[in-house]
N, C-alpha and C positions, 0 to 999 in steps of 0.2 A: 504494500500500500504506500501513495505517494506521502513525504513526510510533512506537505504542505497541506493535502485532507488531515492526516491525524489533527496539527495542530488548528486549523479552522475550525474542526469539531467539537473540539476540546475547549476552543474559544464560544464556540457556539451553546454549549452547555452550558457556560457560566453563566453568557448574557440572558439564556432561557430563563432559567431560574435564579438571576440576580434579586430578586427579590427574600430568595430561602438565602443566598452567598453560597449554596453549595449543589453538590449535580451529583447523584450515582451514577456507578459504571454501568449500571442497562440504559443509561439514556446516549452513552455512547457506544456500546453495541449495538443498539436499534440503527445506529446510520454509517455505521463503516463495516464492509464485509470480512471481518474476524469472529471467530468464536468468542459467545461472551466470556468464559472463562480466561482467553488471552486478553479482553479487555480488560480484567479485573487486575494482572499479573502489569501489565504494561501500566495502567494509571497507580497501582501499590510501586514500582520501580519509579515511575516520576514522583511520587511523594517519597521516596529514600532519597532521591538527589535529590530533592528539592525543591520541585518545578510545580507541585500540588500540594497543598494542605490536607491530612486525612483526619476526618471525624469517623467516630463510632458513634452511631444512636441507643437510643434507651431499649432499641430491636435488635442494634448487634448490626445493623446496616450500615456498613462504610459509604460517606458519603466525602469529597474531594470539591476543593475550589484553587484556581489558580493564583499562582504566585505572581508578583509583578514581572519578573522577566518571561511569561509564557503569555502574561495575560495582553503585552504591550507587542502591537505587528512587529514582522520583521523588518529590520532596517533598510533604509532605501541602500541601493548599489552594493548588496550585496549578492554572491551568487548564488542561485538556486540549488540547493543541495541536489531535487532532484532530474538536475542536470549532471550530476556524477555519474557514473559508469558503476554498474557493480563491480568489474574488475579493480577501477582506482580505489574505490570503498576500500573493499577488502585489503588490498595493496597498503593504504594508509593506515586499516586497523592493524595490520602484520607488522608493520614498519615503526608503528608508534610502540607497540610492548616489547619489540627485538630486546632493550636493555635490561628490561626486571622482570619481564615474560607478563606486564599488565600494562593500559594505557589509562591515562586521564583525557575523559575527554577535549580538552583543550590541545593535545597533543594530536592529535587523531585529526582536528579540525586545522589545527597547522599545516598539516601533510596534505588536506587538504585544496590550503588556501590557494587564488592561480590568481596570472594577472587578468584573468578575466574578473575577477573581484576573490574577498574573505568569505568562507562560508559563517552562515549564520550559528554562532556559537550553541543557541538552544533548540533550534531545528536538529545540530547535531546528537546532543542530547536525547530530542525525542527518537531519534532512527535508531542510536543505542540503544534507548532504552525498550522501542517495537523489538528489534532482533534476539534481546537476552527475554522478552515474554516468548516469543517464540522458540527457544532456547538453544541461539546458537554464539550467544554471548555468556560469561558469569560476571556478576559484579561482586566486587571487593572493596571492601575500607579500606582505607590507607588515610597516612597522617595530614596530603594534602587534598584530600574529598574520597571524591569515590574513583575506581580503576575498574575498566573493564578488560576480560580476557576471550579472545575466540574458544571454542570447543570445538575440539575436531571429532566429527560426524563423518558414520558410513551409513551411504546410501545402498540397500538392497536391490536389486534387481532381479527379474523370471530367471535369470541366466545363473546367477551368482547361487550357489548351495552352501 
């Protein structure tokens, strides 16, 4: 999914329900095509970084509202993340953990950056953070925020026994 829907929707939810300040994750599964339980793992992963506030209600219902750098557009002249290549992706996320076998996302978004502009710091953020719900990233503490690490995955095939 493109990483400019995630965050429109996720903008979209706010302003839904600005009136509550807060949104559940079935109101952003009802409009982007993931399973809700990825939507659940993806919006819990942007409240560890940071990019969502999580409430628990008197039901035990996790309910999420945006933080200032998710809730404010992306900045003018910057590039569109998703004008990346999955190969460069990938490339920049291998390239940015090479030293401690983890990246910060700001590092990730370095390798990204081209003269055709900076990628958008929290866009990048969100496409980490969609990838390790789908679980092909982990995320780690570390003393300067959070680090992410690829997970290397085998794909079965008819062929393969």
């Amino acid at each position: 999914m493109a990483v400019g829907t995630l965050r429109t929707t996720v903008v979209w939810a706010q302003a839904r329900t600005a009136r509550a300040g807060v949104f559940p994750a079935n109101l952003i599964a009802d409009h982007v095509p993931v399973p809700a339980d990825e939507v659940g793992r993806w919006l819990n992963i942007l409240a560890t970084v940071r990019l969502l506030s999580r409430y628990q209600t008197v039901n035990r219902t996790l309910m999420y509202a945006c933080q200032p750098p998710l809730a404010a557009p992306a900045p003018d002249g910057v590039r569109p993340l998703d004008t990346v290549s999955p190969r460069e992706w990938w490339a920049a996320v291998q390239a940015a953990q090479l030293p401690r076998g983890t990246a910060h996302g700001t590092e990730i978004a370095a390798l990204l950056d081209a003269e055709a502009g900076m990628v958008d710091r929290v866009d990048v953020l969100l496409k980490l953070a969609a990838l390790a719900a789908a679980g092909l990233l982990q995320l780690h503490p570390a003393a300067d925020g959070w680090h992410w690490q690829m997970i290397a995955t085998v794909r079965l095939t008819g062929q393969a026994q």
